[in-house]
BADRENDREN-423571 format. One record per residue (C-alpha): residue in three letters; z, y, x. Coordinates in pm, whole numbers, plus 50000, padded with zeros to 5 digits. Layout:
BEGIN
["ALA",[Z,Y,X]]
...
// end
This chain:
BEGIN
["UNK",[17381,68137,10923]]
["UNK",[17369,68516,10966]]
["UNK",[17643,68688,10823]]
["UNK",[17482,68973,10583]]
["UNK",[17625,69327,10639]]
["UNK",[17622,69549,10309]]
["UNK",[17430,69871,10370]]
["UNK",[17727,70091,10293]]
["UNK",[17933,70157,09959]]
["UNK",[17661,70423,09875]]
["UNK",[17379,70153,09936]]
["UNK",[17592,69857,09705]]
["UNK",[17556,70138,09410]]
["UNK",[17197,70146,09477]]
["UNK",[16999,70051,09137]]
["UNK",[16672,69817,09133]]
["UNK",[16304,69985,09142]]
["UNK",[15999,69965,09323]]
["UNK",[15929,69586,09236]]
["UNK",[15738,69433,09497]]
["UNK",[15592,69076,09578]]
["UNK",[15620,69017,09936]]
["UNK",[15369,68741,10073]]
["UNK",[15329,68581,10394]]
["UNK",[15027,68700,10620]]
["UNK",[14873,68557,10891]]
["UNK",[15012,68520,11278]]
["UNK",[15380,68610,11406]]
["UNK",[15470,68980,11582]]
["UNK",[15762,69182,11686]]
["UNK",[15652,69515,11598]]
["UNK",[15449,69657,11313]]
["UNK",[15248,69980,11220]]
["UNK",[15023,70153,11012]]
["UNK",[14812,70462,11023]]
["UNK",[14668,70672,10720]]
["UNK",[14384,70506,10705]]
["UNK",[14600,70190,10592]]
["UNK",[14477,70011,10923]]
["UNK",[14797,69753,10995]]
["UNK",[14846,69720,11363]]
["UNK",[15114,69485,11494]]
["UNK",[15295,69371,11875]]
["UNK",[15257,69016,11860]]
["UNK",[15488,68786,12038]]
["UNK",[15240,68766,12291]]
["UNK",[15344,69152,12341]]
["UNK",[14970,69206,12303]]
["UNK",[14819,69436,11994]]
["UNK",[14661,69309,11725]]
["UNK",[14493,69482,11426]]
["UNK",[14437,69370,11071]]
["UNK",[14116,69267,10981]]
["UNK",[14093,69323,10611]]
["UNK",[13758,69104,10558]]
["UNK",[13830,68824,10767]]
["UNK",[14193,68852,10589]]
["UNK",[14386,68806,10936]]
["UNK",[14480,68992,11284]]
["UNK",[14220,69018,11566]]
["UNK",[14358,69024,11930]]
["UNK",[14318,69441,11999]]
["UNK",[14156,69338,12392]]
["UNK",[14211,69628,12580]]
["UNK",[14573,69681,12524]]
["UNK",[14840,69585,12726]]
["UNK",[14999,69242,12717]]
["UNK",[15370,69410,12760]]
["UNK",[15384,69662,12436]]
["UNK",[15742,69644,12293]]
["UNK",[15692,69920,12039]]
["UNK",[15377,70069,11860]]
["UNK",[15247,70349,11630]]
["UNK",[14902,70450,11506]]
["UNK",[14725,70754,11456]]
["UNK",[14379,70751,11275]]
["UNK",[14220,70707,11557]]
["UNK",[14439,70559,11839]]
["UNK",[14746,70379,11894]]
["UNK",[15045,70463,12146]]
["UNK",[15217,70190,12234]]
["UNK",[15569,70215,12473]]
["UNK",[15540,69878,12720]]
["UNK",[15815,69733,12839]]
["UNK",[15892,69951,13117]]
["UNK",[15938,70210,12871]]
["UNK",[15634,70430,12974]]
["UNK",[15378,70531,12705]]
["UNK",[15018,70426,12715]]
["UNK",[14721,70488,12431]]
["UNK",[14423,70328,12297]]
["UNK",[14151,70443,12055]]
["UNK",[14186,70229,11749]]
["UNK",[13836,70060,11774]]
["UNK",[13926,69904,12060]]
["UNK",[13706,70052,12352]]
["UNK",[13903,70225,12626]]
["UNK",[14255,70234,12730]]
["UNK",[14477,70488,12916]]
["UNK",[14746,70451,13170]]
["UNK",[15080,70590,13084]]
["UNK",[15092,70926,12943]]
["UNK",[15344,71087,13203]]
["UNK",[15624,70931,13356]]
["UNK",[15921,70973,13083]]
["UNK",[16069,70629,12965]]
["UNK",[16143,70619,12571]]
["UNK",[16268,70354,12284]]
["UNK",[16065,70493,11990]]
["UNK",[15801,70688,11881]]
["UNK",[15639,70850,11551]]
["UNK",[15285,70977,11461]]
["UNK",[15246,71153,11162]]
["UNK",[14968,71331,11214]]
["UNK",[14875,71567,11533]]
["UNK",[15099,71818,11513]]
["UNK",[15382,71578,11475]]
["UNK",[15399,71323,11736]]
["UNK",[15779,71253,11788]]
["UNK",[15938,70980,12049]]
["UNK",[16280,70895,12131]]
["UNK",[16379,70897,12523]]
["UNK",[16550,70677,12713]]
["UNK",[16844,70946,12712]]
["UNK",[16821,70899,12267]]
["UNK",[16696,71276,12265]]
["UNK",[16443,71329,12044]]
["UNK",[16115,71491,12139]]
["UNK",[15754,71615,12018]]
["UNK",[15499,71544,12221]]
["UNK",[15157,71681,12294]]
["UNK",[14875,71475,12158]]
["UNK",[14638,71368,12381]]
["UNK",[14232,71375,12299]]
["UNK",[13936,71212,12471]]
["UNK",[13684,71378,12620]]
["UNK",[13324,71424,12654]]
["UNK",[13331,71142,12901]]
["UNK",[13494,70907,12702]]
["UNK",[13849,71005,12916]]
["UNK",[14178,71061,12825]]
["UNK",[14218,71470,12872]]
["UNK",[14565,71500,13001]]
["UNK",[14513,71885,13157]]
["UNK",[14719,72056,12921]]
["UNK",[14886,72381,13090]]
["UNK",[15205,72224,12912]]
["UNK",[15260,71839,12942]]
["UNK",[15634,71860,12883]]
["UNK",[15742,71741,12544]]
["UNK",[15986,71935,12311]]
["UNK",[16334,71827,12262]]
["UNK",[16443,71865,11916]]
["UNK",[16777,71975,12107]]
["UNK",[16973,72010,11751]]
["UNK",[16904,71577,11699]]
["UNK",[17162,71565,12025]]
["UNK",[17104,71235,12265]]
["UNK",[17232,70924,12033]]
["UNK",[16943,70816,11857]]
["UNK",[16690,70513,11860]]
["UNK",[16477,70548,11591]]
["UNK",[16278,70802,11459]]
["UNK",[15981,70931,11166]]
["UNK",[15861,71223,11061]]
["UNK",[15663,71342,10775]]
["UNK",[15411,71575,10789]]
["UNK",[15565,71923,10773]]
["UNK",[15766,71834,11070]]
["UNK",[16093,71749,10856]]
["UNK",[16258,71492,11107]]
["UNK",[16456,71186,11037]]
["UNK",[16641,70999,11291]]
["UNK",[16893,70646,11288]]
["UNK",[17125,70685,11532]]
["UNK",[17304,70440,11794]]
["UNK",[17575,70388,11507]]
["UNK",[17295,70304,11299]]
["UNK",[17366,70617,11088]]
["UNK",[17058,70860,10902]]
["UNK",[17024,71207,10993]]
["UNK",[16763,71459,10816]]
["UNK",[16645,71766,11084]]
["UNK",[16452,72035,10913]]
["UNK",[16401,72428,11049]]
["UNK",[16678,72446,11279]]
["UNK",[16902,72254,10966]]
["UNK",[17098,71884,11007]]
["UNK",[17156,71634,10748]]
["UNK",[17336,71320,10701]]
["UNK",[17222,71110,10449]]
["UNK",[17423,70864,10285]]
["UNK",[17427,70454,10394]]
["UNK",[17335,70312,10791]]
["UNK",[17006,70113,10863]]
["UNK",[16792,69971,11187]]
["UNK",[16451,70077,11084]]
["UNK",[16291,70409,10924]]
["UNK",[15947,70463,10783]]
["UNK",[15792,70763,10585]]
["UNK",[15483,70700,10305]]
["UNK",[15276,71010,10393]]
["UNK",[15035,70982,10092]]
["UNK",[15308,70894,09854]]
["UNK",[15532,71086,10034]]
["UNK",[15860,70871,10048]]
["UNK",[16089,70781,10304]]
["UNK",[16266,70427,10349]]
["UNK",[16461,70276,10552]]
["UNK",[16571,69881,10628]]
["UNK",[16982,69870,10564]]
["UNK",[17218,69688,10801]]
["UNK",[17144,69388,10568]]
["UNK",[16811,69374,10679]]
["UNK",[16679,69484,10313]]
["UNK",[16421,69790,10267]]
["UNK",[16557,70078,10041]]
["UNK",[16351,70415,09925]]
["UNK",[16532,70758,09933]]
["UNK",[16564,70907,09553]]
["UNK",[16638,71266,09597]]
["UNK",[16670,71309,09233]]
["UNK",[17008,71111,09311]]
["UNK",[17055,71209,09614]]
["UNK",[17091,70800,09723]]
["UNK",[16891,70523,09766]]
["UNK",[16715,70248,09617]]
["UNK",[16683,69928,09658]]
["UNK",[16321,69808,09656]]
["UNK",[16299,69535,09428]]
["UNK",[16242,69174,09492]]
["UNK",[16298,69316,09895]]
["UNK",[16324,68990,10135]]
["UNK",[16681,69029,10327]]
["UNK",[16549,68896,10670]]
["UNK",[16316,69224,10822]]
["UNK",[16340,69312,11117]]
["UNK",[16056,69576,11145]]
["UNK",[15829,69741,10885]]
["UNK",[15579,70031,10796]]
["UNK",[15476,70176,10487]]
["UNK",[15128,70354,10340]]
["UNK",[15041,70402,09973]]
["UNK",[15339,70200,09843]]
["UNK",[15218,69920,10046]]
["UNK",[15494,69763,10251]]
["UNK",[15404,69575,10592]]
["UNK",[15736,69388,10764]]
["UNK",[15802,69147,11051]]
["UNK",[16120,68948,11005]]
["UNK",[16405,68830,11177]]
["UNK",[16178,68486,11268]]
["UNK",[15846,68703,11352]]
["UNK",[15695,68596,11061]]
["UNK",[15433,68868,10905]]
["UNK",[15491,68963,10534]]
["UNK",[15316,69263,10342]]
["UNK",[15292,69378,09931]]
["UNK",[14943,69358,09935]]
["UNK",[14619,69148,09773]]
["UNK",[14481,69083,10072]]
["UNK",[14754,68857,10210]]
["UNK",[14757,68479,10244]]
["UNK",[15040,68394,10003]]
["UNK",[15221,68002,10151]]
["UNK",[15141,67811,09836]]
["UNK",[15191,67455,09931]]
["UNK",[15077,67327,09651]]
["UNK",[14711,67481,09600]]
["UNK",[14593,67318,09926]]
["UNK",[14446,66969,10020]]
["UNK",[14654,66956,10313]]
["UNK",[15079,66970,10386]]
["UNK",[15083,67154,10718]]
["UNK",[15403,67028,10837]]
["UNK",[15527,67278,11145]]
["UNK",[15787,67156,11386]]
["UNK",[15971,67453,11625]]
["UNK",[16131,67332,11870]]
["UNK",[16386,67632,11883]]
["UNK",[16658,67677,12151]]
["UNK",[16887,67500,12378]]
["UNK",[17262,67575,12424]]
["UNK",[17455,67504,12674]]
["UNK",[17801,67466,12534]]
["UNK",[17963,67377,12827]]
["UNK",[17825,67382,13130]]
["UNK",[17957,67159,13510]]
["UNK",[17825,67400,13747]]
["UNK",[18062,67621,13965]]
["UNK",[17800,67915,13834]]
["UNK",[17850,67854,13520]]
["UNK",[17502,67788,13449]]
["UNK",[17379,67473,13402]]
["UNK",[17001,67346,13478]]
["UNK",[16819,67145,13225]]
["UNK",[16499,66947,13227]]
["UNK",[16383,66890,12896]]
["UNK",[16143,66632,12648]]
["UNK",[16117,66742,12308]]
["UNK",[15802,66497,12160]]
["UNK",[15702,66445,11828]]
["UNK",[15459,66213,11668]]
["UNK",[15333,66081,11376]]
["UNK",[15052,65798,11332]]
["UNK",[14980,65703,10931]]
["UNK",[14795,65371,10929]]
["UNK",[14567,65293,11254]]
["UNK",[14547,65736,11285]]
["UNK",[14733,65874,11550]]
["UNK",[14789,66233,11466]]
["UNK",[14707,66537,11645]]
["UNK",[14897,66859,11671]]
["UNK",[14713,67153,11588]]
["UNK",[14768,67576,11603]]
["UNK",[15022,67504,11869]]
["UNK",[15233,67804,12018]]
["UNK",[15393,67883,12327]]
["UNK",[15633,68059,12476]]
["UNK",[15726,67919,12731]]
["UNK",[15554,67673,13021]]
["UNK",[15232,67625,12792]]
["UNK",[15025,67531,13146]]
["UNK",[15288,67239,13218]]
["UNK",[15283,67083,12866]]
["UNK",[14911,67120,12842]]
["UNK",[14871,66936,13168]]
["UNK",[15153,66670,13175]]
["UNK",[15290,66636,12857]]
["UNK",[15132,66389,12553]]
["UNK",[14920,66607,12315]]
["UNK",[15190,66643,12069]]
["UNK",[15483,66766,12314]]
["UNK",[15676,67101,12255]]
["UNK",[15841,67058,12597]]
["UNK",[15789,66839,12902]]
["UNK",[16062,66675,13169]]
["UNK",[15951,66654,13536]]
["UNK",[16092,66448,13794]]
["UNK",[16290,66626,14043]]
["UNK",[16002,66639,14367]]
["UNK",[15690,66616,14103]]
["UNK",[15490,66962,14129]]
["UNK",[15636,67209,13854]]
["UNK",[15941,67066,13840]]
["UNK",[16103,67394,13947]]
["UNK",[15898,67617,13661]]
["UNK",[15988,67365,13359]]
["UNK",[16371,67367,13415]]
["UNK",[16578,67609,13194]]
["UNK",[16848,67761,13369]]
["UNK",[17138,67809,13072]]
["UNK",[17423,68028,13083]]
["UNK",[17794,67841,12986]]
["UNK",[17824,67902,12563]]
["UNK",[17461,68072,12566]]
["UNK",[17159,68017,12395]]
["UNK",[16804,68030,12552]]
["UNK",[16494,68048,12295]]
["UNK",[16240,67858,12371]]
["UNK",[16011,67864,12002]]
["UNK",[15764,67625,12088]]
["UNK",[15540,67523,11779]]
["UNK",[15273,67339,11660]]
["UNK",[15183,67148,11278]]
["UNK",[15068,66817,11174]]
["UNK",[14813,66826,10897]]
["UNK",[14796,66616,10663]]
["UNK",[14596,66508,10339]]
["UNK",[14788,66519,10055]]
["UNK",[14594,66198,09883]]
["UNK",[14762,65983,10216]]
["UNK",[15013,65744,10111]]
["UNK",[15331,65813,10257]]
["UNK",[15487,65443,10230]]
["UNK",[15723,65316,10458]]
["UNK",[15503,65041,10619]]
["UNK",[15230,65288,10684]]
["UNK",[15411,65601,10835]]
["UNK",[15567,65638,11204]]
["UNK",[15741,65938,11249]]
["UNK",[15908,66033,11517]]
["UNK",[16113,66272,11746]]
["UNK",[16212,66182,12135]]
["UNK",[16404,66438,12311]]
["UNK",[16554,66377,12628]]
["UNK",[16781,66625,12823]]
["UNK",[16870,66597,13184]]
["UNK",[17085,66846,13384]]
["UNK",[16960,66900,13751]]
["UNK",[17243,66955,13996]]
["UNK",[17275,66714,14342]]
["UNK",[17155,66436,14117]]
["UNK",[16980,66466,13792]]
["UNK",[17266,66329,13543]]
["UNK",[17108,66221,13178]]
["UNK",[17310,66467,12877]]
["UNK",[17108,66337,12592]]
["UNK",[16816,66053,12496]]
["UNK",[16729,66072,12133]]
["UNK",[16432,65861,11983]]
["UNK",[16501,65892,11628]]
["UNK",[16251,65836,11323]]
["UNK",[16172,66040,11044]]
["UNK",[16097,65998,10675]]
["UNK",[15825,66188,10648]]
["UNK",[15780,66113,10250]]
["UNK",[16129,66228,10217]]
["UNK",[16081,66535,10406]]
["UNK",[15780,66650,10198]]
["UNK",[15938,66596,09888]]
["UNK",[16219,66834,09988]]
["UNK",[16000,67109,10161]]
["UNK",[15752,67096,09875]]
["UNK",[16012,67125,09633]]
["UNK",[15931,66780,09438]]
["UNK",[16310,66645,09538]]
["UNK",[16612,66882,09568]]
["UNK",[16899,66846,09777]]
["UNK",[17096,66716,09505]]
["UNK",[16915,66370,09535]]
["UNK",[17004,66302,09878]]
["UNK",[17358,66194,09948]]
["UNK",[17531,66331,10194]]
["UNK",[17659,66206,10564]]
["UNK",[17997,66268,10561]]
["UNK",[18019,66242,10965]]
["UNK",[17760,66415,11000]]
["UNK",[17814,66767,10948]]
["UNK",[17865,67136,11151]]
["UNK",[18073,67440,11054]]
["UNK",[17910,67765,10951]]
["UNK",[18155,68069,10944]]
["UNK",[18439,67880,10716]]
["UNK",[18236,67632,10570]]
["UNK",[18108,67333,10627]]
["UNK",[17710,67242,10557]]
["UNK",[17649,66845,10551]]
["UNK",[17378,66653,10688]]
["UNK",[17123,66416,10402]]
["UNK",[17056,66075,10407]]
["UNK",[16698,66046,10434]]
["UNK",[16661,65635,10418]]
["UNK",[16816,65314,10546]]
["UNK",[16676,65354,10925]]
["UNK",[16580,65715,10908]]
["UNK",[16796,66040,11073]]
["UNK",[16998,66254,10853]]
["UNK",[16855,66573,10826]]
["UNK",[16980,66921,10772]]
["UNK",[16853,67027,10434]]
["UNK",[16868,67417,10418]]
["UNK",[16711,67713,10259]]
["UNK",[16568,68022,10371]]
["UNK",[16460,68296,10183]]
["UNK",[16500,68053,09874]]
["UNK",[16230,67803,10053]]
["UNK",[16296,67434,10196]]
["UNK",[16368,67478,10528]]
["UNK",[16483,67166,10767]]
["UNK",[16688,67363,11047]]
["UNK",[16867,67038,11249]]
["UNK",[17015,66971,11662]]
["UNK",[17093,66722,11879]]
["UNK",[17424,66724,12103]]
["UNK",[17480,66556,12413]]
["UNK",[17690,66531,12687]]
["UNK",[17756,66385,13008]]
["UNK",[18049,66314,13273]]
["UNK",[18117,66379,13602]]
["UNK",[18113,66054,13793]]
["UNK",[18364,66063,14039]]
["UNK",[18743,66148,14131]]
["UNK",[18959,66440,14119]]
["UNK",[18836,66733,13892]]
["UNK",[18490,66589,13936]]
["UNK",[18548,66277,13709]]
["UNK",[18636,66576,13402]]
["UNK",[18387,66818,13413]]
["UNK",[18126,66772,13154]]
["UNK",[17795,66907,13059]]
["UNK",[17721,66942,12706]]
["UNK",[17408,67102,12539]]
["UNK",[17256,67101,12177]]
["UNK",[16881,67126,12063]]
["UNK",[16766,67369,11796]]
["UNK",[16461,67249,11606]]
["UNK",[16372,67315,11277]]
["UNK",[16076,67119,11044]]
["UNK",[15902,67336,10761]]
["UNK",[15583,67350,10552]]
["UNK",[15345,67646,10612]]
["UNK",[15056,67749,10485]]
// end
């Protein structure tokens, strides 16, 4: 459960306006942008670009980009993108050429506001203006300037990360300490509240920012403070704003904008339940190993069959080993265990740090008619995960083969049964900050779940522990290896 900072006292005083509805779109990304034009151009987590595609209603793969852009802003006509390395590259916005880096300085952020104010953040956290670059005759990027070196706004100093601009060249910058500073002709300004992320409408001519509490706020200069955008979602991570129209990725990489041409999740208003399993993260919350670091092999399987139908697992994602599980793993797998000497046994393992968490977010969604009959006799739903850590033997932490109530589970993420019809499992349970956040009773035979919210939807967010013990004498025989499984089971659209 995060714990939710408050954006400041200045930010608490903050009074309601700008109502917006914010829907889900299409796809998952890290980073998010948007040009005059309105174009929406996002990092996905593939660290590829991809740009909205406003007829087909969803985001097309941007080909020529690079597959390692961290952070991304767009022009009219092109997007600069930093990769990972830091350096900055650029691509026209129709998708036909692409550049190698623009010199050789490393930075954390950049702005485009139009092309006389083109403004990145260095590695250092000095601010600079940079020259914009044009293509020529030959289709090229023109890079013979007489001056290549970019500006430093010197008065901005060297602790920022963030930066936006609007089009008069009136700077705004967050700083390490996630404070907001206003640079104007040679002038500095702190303005009240902290926040992560800063934006600036250039057509309605508004700046906002996203508050330590992960909520988006609008400046008010007539009170000299900010507001907090109505019906704001308090999970964003990233965002970008043009005509009033908000665009935000969220703490999960999920997409969501204030626009009509969004696909709204409506559950209800479909023929289908698209049930998504994520198989999350491991932790290793104690590992054997004198390194510290213990080695898992892991099976994480679903399946469902309804009747004499064995279902399939469709829009599946991955980040991690998709070539294994594709070639060795049962259609429905989100992970896959090797035997130690079997061919990829090295590149599945997941090497975990002692009290550390490694993301794997491994996805993929049953679909399934909403006129089948969910009765007990006709439904098998299951989940086997299996956990092995590899040291001189391979040693067995956890086997789980647990089923599911699928009926159950539906009613709860559809919203047609709320939590307060499932009892409890009173030893069953984990501890969140202070409290303490039971498991449900899903059936006589069926696992107790981990009935949440998110965002005020049904969300299922549920583990598995397991441990095992040295085998041996001495300080062998009490060592121990113990790891959890993150998964979590939700409806989508």
């Amino acid at each position: 459960m995060k714990r939710i900072r408050i954006l400041g006292l200045l930010l608490i005083m903050a009074t309601y306006m700008n109502a917006q509805t914010f829907t889900k779109a299409q796809g998952q990304a890290t980073d998010i942008s948007m040009n005059t034009k309105g174009d929406v151009f996002v990092v996905g987590t593939s660290k590829q670009l991809f740009k909205f595609n406003r007829k087909e209603n969803r985001f097309k793969l941007h080909t020529v980009a690079s597959r390692k852009a961290k952070a991304l802003a767009a022009s009219s006509n092109f997007n600069y993108f930093i990769k990972n390395d830091g350096k900055l590259f650029r691509s026209d916005s129709q998708d036909t050429n692409r550049e190698s880096a623009i010199g050789n300085m490393l930075l954390k952020d950049l702005y485009y506001a139009n092309s006389d104010n083109f403004w990145v953040v260095g590695a250092n956290g000095s601010i600079y203006k940079r020259k914009v670059f044009r293509i020529n005759s030959s289709g090229q990027f023109n890079t013979s300037f007489s001056n290549l070196m970019p500006q430093v706004l010197s008065i901005a100093g060297k602790s920022n990360k963030k930066v936006c601009s609007n089009n008069s060249g009136k700077v705004f910058t967050l700083k390490n300490d996630n404070t907001i500073w206003e640079y104007y002709n040679g002038r500095s300004q702190k303005l009240p509240g902290s926040a992560t992320d800063i934006a600036y409408d250039h057509v309605q001519k508004k700046l906002y920012v996203l508050g330590t509490s992960k909520r988006i706020f609008v400046w008010n200069p007539g009170k000299n403070n900010w507001d907090l955008v109505k019906n704001t979602r308090n999970d964003i991570k990233s965002f970008a704003v043009n005509s009033g129209i908000i665009w935000c990725t969220t703490t999960r990489n999920d997409i969501y904008n204030t626009a009509n041409t969004s696909t709204k999740v409506v559950v209800n208003n479909t023929s289908y339940y698209k049930l998504k399993i994520t198989l999350n993260s491991i932790v290793c919350d104690n590992a054997w190993d004198s390194d510290k670091k213990d080695d898992y092999l892991l099976k994480f399987v679903p399946s469902l069959k309804i009747g004499t139908r064995n279902y399939s697992m469709q829009n599946k994602k991955y980040t991690r080993i998709k070539k294994q599980i594709e070639e060795y793993g049962p259609q429905t797998a989100l992970y896959v265990h090797r035997k130690k000497g079997a061919k990829d046994h090295a590149q599945v393992q997941l090497h975990v740090e002692n009290n550390r968490r490694l993301d794997i977010n491994n996805s993929g969604i049953f679909k399934i008619p909403k006129n089948t009959a969910l009765t007990d006799s006709r439904v098998d739903f299951t989940l086997n995960v299996v956990v092995d850590e590899v040291s001189k033997n391979i040693e067995r932490v956890m086997q789980k083969n647990v089923k599911l109530n699928l009926k159950n589970i539906i009613d709860y993420l559809a919203g047609n049964k709320t939590v307060k019809k499932f009892s409890k499992s009173p030893n069953e349970s984990i501890k969140v900050g202070s409290n303490y956040v039971f498991k449900h009773e899903m059936g006589n035979g069926y696992q107790s779940l981990l009935l949440s919210q998110q965002n005020g939807t049904p969300i299922i967010k549920d583990n598995f522990n397991g441990n095992t013990k040295g085998k041996g004498f001495g300080l062998w025989a009490d060592i121990v290896s113990r790891a959890t499984v993150n998964y979590t089971i939700e409806l989508v659209d």
